[in-house]
N, CA, C and O of each residue as an XYZ file, in Angstrom:
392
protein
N      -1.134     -7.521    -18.285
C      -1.576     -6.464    -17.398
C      -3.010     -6.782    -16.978
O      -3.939     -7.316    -17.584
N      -2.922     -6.401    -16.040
C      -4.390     -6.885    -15.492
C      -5.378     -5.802    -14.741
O      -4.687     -5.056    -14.047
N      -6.442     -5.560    -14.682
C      -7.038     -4.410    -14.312
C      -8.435     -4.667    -13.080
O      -9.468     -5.324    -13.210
N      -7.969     -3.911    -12.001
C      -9.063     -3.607    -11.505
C      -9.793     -2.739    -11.332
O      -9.270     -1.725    -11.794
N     -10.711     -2.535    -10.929
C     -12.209     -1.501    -11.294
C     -11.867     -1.439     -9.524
O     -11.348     -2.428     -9.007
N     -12.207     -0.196     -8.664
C     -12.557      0.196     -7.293
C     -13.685      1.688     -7.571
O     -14.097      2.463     -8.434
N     -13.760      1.330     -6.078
C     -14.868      2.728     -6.200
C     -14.552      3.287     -5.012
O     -14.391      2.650     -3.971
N     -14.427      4.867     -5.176
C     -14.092      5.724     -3.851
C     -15.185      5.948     -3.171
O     -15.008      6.867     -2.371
N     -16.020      5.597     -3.148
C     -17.714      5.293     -2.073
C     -18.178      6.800     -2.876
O     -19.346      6.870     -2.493
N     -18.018      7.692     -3.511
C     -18.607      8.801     -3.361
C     -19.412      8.672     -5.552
O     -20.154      9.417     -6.192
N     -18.845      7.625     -5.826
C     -19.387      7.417     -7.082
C     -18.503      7.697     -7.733
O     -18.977      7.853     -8.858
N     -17.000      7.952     -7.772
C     -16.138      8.337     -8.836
C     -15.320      6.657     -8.963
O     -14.794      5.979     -8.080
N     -15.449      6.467    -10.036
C     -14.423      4.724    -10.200
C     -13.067      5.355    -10.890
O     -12.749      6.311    -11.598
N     -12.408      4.107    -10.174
C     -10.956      4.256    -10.965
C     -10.665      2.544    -11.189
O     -10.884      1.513    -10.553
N      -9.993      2.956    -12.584
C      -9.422      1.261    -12.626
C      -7.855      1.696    -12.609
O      -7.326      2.796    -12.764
N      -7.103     -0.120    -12.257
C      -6.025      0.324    -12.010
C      -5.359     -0.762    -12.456
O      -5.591     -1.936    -12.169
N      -4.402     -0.269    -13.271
C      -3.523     -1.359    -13.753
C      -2.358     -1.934    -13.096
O      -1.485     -1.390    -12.420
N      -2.567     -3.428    -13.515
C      -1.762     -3.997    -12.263
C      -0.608     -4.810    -12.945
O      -0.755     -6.011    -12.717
N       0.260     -4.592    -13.547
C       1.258     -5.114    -13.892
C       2.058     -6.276    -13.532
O       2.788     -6.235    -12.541
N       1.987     -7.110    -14.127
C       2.535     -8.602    -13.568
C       4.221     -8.558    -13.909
O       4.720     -8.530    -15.034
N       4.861     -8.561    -12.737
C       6.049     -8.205    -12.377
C       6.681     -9.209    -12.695
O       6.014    -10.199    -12.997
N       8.137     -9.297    -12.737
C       9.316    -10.009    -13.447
C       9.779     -9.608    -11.962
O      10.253     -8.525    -11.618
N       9.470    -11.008    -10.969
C      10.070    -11.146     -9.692
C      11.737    -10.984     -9.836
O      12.252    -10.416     -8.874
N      12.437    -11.307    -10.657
C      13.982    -11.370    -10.452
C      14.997    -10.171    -10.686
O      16.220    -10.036    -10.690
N      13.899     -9.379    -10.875
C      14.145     -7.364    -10.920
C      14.337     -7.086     -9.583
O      15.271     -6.340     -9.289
N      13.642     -7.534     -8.726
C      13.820     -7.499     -7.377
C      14.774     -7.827     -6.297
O      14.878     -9.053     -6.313
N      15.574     -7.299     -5.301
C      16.399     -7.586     -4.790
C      15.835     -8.772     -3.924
O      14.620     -8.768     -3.727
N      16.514     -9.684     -3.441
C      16.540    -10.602     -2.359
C      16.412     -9.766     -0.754
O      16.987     -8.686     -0.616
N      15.767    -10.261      0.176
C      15.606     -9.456      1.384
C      17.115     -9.973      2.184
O      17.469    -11.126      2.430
N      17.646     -9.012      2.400
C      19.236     -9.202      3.273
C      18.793    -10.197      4.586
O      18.786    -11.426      4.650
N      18.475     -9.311      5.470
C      17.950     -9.184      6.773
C      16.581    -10.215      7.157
O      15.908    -10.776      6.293
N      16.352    -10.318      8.567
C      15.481    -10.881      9.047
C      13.960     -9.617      8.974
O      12.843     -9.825      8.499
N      14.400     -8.590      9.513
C      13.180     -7.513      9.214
C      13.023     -7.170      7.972
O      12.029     -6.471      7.777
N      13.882     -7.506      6.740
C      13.306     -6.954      5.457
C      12.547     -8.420      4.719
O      11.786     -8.571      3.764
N      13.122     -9.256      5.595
C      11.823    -10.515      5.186
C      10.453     -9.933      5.735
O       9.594     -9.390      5.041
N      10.404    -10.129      7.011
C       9.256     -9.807      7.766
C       8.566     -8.830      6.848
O       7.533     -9.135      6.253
N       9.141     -7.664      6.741
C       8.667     -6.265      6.168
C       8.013     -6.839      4.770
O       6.842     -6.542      4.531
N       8.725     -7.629      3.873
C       8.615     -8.423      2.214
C       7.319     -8.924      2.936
O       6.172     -8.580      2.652
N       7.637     -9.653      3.759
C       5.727    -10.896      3.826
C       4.779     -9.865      4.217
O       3.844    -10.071      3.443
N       4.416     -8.762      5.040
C       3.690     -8.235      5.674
C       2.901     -7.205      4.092
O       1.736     -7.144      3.699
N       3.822     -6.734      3.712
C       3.416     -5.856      2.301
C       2.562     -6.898      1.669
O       1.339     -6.814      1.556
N       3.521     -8.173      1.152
C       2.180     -9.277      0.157
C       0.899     -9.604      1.315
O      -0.285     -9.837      1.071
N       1.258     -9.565      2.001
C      -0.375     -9.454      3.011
C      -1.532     -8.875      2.971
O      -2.706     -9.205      2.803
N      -0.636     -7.469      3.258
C      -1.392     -6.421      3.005
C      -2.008     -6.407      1.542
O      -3.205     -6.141      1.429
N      -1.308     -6.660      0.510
C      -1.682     -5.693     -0.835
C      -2.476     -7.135     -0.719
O      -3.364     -6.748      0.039
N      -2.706     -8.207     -0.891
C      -3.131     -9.641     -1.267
C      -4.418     -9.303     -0.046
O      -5.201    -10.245     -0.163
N      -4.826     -8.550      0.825
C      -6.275     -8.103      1.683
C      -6.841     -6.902      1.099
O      -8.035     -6.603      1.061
N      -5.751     -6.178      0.601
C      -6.573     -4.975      0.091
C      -6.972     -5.695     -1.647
O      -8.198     -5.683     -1.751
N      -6.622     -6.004     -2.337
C      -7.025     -6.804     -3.309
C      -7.846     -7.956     -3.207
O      -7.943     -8.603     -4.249
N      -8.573     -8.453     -2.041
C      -9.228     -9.750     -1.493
C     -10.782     -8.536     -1.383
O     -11.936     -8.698     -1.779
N     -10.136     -7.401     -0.693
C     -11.808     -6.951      0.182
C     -11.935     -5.991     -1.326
O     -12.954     -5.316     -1.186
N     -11.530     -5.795     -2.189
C     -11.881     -4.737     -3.455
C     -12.828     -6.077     -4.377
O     -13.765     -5.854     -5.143
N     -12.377     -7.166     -4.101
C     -13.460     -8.134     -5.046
C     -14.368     -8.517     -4.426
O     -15.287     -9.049     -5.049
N     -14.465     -8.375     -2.779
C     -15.576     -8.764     -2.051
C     -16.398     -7.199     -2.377
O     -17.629     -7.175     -2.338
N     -15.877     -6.362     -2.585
C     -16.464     -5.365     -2.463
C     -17.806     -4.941     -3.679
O     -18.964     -4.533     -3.594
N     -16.710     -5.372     -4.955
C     -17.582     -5.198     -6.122
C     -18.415     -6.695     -6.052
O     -19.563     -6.367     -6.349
N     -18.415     -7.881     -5.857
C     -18.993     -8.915     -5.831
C     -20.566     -8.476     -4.582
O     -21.699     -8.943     -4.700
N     -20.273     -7.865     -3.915
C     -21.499     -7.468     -3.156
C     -22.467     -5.988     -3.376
O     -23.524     -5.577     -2.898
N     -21.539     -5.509     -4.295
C     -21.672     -4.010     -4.580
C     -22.161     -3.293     -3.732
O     -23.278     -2.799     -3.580
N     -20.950     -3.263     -3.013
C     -19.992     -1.966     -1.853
C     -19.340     -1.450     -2.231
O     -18.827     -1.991     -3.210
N     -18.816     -0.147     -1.897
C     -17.226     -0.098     -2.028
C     -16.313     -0.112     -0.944
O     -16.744     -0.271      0.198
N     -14.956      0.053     -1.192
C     -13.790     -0.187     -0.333
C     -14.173      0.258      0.524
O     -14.103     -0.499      1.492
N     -14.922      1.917      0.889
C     -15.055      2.483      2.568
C     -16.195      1.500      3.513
O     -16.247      1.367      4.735
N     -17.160      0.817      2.310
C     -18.423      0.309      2.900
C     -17.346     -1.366      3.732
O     -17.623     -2.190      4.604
N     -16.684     -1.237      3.239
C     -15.792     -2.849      3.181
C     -15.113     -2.865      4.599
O     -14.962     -3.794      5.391
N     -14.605     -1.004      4.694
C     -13.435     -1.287      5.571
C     -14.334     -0.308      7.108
O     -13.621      0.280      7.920
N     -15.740     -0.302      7.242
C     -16.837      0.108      7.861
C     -16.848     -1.028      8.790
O     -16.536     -1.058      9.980
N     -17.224     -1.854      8.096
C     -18.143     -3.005      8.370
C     -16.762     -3.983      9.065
O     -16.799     -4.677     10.082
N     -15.683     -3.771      8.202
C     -14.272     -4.456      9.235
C     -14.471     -3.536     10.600
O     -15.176     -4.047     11.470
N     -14.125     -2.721     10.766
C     -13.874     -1.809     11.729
C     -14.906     -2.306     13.080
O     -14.423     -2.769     14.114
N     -16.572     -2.097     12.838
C     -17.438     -2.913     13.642
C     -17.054     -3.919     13.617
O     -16.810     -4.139     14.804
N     -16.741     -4.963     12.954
C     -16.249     -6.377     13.267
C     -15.398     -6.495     14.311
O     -15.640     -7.248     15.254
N     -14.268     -5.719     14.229
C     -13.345     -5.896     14.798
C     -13.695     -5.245     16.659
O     -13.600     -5.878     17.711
N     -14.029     -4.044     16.472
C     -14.178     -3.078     17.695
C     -15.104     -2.806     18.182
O     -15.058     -1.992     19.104
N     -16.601     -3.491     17.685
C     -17.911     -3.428     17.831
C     -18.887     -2.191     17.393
O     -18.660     -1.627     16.322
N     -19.646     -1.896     17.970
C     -20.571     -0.705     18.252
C     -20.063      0.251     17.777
O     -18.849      0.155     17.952
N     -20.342      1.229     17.211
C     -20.006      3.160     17.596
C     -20.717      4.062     16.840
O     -21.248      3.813     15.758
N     -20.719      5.095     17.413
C     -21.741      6.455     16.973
C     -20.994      6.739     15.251
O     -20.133      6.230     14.535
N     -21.685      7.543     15.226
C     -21.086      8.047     13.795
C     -20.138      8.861     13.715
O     -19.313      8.834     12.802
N     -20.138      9.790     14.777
C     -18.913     10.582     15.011
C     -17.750      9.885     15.627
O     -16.640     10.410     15.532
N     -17.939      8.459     16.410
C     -16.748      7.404     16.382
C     -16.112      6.932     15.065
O     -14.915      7.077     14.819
N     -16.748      6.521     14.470
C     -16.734      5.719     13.346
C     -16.019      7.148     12.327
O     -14.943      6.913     11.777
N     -16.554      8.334     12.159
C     -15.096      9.148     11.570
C     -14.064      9.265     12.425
O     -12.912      9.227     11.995
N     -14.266      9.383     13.416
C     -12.855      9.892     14.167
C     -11.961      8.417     13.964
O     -10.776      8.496     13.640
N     -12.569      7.165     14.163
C     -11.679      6.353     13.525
C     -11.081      6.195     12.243
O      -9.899      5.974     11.982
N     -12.320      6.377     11.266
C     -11.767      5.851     10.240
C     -11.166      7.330      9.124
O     -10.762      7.209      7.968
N     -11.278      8.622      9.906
C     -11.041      9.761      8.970
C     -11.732      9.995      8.004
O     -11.295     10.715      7.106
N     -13.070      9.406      7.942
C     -14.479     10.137      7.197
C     -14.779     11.383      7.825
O     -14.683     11.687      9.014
N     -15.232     12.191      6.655
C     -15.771     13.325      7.179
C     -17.591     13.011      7.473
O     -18.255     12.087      7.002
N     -17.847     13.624      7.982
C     -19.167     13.182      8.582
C     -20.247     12.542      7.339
O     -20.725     11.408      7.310
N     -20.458     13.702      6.309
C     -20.859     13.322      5.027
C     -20.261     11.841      4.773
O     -21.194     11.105      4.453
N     -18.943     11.099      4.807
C     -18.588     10.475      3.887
C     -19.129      9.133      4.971
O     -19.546      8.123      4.405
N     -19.104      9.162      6.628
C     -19.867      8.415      7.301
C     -21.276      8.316      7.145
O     -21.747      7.257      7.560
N     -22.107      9.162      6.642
C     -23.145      9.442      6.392
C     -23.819      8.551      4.970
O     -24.932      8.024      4.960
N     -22.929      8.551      3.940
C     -22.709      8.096      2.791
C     -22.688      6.333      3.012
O     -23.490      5.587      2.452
N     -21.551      5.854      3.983
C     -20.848      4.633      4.033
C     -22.326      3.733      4.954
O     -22.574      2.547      4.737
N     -23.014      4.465      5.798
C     -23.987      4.272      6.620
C     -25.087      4.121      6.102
O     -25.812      3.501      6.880
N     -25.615      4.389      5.121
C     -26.463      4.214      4.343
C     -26.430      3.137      3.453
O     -27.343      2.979      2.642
């Protein structure tokens, strides 16, 4: 079992246990979209587990991580952009901005 440490930007940590799976519990993907769907999930979880170690390695957390993607990606924006995108409440933009 293996454990990671995250932080919800507001100072509360959670660790989370990550259980190393017995792949052959798992069904085989039938279909062409339940492949697709199978690779896109290990993507995902294998980026959200990539930016949680960039995160603590720079000491950020995940919202400061996925801030700073967001400008990367879409450039510029006010602070009241930047919640309405990312569903911070103003405080928690306020917080991530700092």
């Amino acid at each position: 079992m293996q454990q990671l440490r995250m932080d919800d930007g507001v100072g509360v940590h959670f660790v989370v246990a990550v259980a190393e799976t017995d792949r052959t519990k798992f069904p085989e993907p039938v279909t062409r979209a339940d492949r697709v769907i199978l690779e896109m999930r290990k993507f995902i979880t294998g980026a959200v587990f990539l930016n949680a170690q960039i995160a603590e390695k720079l000491g950020l957390t995940m919202t400061d991580i996925q801030v700073i993607s967001m400008l990367q990606l879409y450039g510029p924006s006010t602070p009241s952009g930047l919640g309405a995108a990312t569903d911070l409440s103003s405080g928690g933009v306020t917080v991530a901005l700092d």
